[in-house]
FITI-328487 format. One record per residue: x, y, z of N, C-alpha, C in turn; chain; residue number from 1. Coordinates in steps of 0.1 Angstrom, whole numbers, padded with zeros to 4 digits, always signed. Layout:
FITI-328487
atom nX=X, nY=Y, nZ=Z, caX=X, caY=Y, caZ=Z, cX=X, cY=Y, cZ=Z, chain=A, resi=NUM;
...
This chain:
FITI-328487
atom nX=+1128, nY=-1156, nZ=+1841, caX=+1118, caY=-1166, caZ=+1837, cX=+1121, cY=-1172, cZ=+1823, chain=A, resi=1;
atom nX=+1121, nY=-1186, nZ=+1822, caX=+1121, caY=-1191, caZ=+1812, cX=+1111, cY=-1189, cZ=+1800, chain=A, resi=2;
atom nX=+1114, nY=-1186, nZ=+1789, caX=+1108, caY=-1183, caZ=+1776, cX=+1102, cY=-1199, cZ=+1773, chain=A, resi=3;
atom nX=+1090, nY=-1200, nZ=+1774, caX=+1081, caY=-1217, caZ=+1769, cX=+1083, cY=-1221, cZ=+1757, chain=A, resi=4;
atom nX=+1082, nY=-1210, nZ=+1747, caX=+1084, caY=-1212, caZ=+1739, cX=+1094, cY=-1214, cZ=+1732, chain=A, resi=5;
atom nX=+1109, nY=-1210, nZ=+1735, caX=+1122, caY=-1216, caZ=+1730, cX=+1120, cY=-1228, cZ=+1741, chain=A, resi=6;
atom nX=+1120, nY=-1230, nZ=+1749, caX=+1122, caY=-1244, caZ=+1753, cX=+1115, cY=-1251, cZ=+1745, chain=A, resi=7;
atom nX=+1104, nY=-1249, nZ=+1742, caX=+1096, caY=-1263, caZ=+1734, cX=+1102, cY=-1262, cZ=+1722, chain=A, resi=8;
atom nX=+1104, nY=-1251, nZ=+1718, caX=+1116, caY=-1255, caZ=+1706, cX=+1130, cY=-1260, cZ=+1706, chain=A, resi=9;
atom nX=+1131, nY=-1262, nZ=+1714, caX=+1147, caY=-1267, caZ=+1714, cX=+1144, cY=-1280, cZ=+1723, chain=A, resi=10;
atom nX=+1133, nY=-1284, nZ=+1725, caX=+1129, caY=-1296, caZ=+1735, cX=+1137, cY=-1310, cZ=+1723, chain=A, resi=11;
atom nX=+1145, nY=-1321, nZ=+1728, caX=+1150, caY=-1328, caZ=+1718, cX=+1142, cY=-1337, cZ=+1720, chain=A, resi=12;
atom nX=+1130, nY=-1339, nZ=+1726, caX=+1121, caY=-1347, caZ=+1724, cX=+1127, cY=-1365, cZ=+1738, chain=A, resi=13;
atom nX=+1123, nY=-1371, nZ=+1732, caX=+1123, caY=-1382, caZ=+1747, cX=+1117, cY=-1380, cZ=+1754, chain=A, resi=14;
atom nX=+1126, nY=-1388, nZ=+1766, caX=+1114, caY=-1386, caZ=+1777, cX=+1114, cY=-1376, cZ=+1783, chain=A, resi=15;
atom nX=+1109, nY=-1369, nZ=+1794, caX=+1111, caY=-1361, caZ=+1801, cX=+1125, cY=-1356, cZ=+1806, chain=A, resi=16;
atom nX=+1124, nY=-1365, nZ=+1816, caX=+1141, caY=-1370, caZ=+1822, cX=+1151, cY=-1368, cZ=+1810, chain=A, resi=17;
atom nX=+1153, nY=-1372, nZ=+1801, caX=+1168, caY=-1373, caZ=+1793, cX=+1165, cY=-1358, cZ=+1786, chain=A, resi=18;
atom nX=+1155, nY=-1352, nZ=+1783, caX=+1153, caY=-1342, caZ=+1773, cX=+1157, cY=-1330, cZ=+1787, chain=A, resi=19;
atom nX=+1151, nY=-1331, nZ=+1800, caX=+1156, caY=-1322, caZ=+1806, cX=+1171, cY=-1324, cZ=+1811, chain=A, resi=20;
atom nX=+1178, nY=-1335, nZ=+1810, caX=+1194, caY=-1334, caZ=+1811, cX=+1201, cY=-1327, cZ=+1802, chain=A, resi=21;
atom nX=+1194, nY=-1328, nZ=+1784, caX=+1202, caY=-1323, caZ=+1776, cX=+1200, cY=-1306, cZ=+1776, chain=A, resi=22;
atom nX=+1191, nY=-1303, nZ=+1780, caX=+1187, caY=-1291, caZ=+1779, cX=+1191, cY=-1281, cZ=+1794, chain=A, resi=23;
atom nX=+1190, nY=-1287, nZ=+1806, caX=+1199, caY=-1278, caZ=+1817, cX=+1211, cY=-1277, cZ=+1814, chain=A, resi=24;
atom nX=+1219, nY=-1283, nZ=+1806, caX=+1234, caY=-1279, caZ=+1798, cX=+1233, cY=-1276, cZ=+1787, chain=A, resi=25;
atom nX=+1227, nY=-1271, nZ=+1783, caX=+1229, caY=-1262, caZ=+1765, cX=+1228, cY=-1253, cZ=+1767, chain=A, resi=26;
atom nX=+1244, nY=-1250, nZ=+1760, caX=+1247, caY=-1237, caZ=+1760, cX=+1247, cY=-1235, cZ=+1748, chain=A, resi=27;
atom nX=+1245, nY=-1217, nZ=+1745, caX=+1247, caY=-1208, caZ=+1734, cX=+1255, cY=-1195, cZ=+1733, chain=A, resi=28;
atom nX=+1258, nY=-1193, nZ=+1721, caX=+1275, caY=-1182, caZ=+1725, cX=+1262, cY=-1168, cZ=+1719, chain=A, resi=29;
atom nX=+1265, nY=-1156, nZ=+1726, caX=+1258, caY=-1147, caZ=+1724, cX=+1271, cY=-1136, cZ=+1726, chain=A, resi=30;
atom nX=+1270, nY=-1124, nZ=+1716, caX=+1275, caY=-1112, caZ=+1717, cX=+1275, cY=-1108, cZ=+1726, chain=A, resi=31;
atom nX=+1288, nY=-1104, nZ=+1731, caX=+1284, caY=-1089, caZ=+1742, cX=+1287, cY=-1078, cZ=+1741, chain=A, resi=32;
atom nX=+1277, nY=-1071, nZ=+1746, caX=+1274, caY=-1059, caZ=+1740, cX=+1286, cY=-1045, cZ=+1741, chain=A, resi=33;
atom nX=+1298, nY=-1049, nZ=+1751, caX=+1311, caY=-1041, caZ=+1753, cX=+1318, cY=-1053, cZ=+1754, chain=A, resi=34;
atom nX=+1327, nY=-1052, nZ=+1750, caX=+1339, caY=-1058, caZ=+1759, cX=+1350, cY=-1048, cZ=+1751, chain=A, resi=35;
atom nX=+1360, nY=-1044, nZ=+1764, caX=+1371, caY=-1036, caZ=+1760, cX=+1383, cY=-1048, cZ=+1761, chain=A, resi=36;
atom nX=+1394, nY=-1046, nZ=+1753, caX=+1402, caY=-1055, caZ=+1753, cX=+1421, cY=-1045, cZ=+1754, chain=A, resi=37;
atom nX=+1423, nY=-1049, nZ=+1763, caX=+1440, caY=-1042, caZ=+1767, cX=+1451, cY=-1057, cZ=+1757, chain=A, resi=38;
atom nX=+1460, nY=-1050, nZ=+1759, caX=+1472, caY=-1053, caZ=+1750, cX=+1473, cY=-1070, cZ=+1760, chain=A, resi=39;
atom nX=+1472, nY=-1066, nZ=+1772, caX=+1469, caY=-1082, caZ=+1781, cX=+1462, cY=-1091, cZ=+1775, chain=A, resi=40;
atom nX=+1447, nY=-1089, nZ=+1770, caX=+1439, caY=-1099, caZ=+1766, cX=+1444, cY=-1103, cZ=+1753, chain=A, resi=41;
atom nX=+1449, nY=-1100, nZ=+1745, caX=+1454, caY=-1102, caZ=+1733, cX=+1467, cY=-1115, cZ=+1731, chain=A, resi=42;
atom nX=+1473, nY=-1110, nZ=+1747, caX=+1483, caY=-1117, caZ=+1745, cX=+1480, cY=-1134, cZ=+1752, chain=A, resi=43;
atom nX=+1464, nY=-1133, nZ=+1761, caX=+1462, caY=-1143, caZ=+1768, cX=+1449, cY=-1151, cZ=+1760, chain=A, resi=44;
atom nX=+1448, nY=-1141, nZ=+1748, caX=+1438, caY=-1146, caZ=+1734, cX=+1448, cY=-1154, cZ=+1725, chain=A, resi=45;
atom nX=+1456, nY=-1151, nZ=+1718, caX=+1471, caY=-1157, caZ=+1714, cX=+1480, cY=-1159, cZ=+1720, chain=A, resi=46;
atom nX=+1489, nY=-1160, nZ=+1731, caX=+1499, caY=-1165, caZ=+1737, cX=+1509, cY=-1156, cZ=+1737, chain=A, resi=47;
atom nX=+1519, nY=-1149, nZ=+1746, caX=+1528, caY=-1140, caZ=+1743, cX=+1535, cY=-1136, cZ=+1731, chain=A, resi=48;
atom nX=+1538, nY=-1148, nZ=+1726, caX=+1549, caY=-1148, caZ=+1714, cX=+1536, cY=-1140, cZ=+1702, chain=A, resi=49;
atom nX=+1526, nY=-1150, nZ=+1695, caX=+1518, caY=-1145, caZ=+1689, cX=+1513, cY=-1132, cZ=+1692, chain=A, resi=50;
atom nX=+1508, nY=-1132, nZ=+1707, caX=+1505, caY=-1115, caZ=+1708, cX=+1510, cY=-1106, cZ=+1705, chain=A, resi=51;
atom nX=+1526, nY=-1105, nZ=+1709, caX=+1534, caY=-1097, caZ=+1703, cX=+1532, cY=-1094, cZ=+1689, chain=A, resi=52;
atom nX=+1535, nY=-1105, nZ=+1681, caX=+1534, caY=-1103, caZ=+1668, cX=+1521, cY=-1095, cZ=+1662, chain=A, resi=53;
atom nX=+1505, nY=-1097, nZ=+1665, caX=+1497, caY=-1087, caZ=+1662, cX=+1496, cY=-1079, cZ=+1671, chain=A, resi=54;
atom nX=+1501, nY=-1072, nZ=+1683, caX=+1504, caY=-1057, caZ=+1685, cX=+1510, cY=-1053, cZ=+1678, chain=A, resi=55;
atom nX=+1524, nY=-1063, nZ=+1674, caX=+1534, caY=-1050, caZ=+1662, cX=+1530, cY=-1048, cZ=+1653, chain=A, resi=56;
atom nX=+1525, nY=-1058, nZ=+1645, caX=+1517, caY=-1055, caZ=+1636, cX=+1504, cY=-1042, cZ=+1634, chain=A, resi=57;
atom nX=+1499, nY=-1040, nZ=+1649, caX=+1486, caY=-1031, caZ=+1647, cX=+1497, cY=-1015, cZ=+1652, chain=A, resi=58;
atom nX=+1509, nY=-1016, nZ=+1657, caX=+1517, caY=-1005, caZ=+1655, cX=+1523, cY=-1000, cZ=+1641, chain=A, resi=59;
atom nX=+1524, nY=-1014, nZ=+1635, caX=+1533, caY=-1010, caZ=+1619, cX=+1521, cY=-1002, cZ=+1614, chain=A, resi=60;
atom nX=+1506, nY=-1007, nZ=+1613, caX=+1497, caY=-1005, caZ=+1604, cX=+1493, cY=-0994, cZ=+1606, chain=A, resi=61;
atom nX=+1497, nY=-0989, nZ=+1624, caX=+1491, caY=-0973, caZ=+1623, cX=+1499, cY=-0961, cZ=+1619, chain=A, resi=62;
atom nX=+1510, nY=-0964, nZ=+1615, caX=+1517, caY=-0953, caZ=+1606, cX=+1514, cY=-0947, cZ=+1597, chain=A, resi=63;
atom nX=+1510, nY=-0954, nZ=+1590, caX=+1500, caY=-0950, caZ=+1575, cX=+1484, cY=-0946, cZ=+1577, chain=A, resi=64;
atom nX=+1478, nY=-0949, nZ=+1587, caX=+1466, caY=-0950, caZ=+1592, cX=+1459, cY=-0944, cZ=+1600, chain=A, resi=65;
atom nX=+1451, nY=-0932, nZ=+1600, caX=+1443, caY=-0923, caZ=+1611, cX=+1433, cY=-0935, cZ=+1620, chain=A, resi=66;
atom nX=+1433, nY=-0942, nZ=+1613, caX=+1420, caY=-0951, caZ=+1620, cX=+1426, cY=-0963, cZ=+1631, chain=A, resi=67;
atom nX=+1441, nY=-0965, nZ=+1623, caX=+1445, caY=-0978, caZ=+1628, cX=+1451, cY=-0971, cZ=+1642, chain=A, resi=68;
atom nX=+1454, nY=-0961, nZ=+1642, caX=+1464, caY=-0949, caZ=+1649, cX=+1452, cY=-0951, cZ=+1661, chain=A, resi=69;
atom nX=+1441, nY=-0946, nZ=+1658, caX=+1432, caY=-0942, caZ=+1670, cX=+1431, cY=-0956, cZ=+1676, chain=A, resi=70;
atom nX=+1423, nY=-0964, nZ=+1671, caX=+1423, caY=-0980, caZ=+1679, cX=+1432, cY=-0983, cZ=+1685, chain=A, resi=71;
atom nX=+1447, nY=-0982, nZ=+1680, caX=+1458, caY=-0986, caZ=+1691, cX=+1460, cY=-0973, cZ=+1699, chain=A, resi=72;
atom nX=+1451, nY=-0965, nZ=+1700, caX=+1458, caY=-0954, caZ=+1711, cX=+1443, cY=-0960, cZ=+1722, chain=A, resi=73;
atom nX=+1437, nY=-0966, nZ=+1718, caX=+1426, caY=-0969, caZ=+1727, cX=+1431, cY=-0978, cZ=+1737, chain=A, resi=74;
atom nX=+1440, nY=-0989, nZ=+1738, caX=+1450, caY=-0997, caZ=+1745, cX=+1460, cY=-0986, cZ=+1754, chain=A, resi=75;
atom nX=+1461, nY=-0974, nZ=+1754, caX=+1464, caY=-0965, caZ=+1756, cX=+1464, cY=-0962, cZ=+1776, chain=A, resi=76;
atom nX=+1466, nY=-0959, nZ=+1785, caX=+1456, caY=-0965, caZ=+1798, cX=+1453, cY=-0953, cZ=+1795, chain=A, resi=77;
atom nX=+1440, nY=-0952, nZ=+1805, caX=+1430, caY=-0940, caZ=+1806, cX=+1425, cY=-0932, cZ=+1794, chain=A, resi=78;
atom nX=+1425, nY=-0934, nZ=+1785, caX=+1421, caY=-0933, caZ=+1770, cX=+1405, cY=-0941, cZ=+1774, chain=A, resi=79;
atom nX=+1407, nY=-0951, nZ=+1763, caX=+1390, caY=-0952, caZ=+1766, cX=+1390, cY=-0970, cZ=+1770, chain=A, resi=80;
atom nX=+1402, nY=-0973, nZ=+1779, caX=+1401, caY=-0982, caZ=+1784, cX=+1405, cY=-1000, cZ=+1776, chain=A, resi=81;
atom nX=+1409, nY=-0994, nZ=+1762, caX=+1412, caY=-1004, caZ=+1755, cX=+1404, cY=-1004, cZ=+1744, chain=A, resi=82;
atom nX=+1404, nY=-1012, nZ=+1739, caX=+1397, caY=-1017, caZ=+1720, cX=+1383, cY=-1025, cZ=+1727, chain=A, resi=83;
atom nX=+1371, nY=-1019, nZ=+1718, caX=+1358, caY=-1023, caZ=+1718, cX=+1358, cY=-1033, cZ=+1709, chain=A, resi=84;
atom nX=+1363, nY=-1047, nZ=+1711, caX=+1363, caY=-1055, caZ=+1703, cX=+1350, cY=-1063, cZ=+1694, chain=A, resi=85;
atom nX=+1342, nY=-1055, nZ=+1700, caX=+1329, caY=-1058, caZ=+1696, cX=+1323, cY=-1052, cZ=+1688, chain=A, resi=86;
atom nX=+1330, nY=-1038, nZ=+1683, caX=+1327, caY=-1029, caZ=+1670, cX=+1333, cY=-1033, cZ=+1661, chain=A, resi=87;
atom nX=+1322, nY=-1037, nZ=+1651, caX=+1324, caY=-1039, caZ=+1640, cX=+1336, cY=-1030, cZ=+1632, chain=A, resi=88;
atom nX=+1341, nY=-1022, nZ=+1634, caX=+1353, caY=-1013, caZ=+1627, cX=+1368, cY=-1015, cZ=+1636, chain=A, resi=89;
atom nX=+1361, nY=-1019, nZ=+1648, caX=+1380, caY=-1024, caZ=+1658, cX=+1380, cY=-1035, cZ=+1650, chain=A, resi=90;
atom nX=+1368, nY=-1044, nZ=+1648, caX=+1372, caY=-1055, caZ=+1641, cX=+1378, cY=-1058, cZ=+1625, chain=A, resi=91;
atom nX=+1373, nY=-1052, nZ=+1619, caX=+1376, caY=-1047, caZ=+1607, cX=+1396, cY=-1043, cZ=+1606, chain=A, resi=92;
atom nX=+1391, nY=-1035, nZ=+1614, caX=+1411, caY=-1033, caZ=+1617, cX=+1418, cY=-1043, cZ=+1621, chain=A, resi=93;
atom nX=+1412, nY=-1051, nZ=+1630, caX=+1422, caY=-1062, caZ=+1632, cX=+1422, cY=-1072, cZ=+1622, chain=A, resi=94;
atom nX=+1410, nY=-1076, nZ=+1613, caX=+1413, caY=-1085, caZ=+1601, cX=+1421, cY=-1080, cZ=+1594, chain=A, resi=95;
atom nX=+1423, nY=-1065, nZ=+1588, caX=+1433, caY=-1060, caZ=+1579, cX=+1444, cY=-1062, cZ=+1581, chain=A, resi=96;
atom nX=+1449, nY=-1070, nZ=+1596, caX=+1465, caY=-1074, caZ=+1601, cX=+1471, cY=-1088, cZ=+1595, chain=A, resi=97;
atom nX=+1457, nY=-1094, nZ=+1591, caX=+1462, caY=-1105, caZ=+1585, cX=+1471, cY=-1105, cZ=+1571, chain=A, resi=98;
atom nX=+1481, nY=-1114, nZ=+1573, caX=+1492, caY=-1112, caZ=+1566, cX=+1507, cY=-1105, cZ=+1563, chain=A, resi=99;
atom nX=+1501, nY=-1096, nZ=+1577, caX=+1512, caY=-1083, caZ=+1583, cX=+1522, cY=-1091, cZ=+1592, chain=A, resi=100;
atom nX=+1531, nY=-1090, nZ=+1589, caX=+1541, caY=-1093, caZ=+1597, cX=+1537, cY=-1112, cZ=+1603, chain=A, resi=101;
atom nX=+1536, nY=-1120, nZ=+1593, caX=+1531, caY=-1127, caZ=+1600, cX=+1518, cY=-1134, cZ=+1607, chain=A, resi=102;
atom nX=+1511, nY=-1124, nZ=+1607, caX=+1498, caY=-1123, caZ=+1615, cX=+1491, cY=-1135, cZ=+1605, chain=A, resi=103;
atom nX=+1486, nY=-1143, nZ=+1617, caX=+1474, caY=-1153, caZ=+1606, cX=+1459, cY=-1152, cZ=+1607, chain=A, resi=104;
atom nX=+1451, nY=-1158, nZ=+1600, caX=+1433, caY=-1154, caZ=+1609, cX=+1429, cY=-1162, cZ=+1620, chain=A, resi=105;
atom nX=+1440, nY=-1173, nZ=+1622, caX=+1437, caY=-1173, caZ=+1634, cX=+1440, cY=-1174, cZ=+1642, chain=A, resi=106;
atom nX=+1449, nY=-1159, nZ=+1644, caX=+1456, caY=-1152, caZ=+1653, cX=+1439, cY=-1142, cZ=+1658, chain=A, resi=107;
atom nX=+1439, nY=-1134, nZ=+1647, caX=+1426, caY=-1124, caZ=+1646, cX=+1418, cY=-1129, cZ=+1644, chain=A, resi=108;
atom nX=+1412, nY=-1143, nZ=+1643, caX=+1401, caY=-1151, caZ=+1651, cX=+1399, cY=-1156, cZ=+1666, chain=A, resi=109;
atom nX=+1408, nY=-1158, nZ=+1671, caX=+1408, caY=-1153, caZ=+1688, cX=+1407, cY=-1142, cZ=+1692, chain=A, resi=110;
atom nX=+1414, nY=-1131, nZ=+1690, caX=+1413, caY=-1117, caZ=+1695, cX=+1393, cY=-1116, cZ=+1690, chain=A, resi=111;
atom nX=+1392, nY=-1115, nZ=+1680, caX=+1376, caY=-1115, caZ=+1679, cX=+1368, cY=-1119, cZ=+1687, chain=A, resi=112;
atom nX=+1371, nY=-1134, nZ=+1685, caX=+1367, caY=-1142, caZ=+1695, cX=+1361, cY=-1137, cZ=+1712, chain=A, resi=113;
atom nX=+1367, nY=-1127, nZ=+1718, caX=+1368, caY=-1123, caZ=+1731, cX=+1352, cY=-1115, cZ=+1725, chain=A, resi=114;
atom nX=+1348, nY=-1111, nZ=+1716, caX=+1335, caY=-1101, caZ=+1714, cX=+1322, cY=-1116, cZ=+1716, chain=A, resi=115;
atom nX=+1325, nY=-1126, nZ=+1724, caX=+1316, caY=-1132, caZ=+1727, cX=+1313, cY=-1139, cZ=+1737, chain=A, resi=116;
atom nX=+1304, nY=-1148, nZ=+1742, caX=+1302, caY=-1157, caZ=+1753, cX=+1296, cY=-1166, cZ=+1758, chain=A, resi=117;
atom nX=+1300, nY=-1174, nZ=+1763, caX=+1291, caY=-1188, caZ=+1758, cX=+1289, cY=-1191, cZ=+1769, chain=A, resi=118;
atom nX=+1277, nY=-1193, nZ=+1775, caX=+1269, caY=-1194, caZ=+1785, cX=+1256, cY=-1202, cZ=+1786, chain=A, resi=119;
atom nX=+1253, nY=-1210, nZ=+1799, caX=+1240, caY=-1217, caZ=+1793, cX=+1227, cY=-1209, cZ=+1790, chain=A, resi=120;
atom nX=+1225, nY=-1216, nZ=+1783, caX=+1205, caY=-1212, caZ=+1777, cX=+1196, cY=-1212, cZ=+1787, chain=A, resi=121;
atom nX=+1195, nY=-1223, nZ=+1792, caX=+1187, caY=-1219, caZ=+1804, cX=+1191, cY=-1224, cZ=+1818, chain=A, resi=122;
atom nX=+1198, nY=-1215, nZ=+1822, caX=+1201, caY=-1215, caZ=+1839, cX=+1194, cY=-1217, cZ=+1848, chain=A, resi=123;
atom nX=+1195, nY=-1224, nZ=+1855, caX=+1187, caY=-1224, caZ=+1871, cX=+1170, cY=-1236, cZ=+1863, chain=A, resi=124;
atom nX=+1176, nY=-1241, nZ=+1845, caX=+1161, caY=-1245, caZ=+1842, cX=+1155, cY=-1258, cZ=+1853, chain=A, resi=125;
atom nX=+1144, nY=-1260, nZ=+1856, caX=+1136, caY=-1266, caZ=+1865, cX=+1128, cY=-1275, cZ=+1855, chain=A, resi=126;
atom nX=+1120, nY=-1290, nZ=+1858, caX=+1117, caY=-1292, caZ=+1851, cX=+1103, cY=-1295, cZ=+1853, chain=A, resi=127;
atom nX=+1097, nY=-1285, nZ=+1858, caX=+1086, caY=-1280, caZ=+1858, cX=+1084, cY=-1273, cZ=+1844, chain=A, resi=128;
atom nX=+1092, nY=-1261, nZ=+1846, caX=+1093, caY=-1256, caZ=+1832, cX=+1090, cY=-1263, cZ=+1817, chain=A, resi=129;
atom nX=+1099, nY=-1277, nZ=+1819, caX=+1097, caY=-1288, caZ=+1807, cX=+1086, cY=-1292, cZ=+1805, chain=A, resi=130;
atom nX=+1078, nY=-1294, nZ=+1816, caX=+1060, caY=-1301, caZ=+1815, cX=+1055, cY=-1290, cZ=+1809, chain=A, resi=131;
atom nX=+1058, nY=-1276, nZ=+1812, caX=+1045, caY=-1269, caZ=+1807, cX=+1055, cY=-1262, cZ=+1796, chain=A, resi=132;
atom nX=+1065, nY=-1261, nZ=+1787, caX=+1066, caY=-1261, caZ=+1774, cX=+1063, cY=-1274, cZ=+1764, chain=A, resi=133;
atom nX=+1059, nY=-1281, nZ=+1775, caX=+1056, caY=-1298, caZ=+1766, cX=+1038, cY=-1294, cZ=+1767, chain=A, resi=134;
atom nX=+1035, nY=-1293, nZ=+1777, caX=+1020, caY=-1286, caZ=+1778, cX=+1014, cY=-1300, cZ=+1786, chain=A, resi=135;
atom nX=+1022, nY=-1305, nZ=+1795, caX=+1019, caY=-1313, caZ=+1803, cX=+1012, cY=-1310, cZ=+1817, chain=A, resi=136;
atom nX=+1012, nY=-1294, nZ=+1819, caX=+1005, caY=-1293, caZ=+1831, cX=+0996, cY=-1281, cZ=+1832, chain=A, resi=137;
């Protein structure tokens, strides 16, 4: 069910007709709450060449590093199915690559990037719904 109240807030006013065109296509990017990411997504987040370059990078960095060590063992199969790129500390590790071998931010602004999704606001909206967030019926 549609929330009346974000629709009347985000209603862009006009008429009926044009305010419900703009509004059955608005979309908003929202977290998700898992997403695991394998050495695949990384390279289909940045392109083979790039990918390569921050995997090696997140190999160089785990030498020195208990933390960096465990995150790349999570890409690992049957481990824990890849990097939770949506924890705030996988992420953190992968900002620390910038400048490593190359690595740019926005190499590790796409990889990030996968911790989200953009989808429409209101699906299936009707615009019935529009009359009574406008308080027309």
């Amino acid at each position: 069910m549609t929330d009346l109240t974000q629709l009347a807030a985000d209603d862009p006013g006009g008429t009926l007709e044009s305010a419900y065109d703009t509004l059955k296509v608005m979309t908003e990017t929202v977290n998700r709450d898992l997403h695991r990411i394998t050495a695949r997504d990384v390279y289909t987040a940045c392109g083979s060449v790039d990918g390569e370059m921050v995997l090696q990078a997140l190999e160089g960095a785990a030498s020195g590093n208990a933390v960096v060590t465990r995150v790349l063992n999570w890409l690992n199969p049957g481990a824990d199915q890849g990097i939770d790129i949506c924890d705030s500390e996988a992420q953190a590790v992968m900002q620390s690559l910038v400048g490593v071998g190359g690595v740019t931010q926005a190499m590790i602004d796409n990889v990030i990037a996968l911790s989200t999704e953009t989808r429409l606001k209101y699906p299936g909206l009707r615009i019935g719904e529009l009359r009574a967030a406008r308080g027309e019926v």
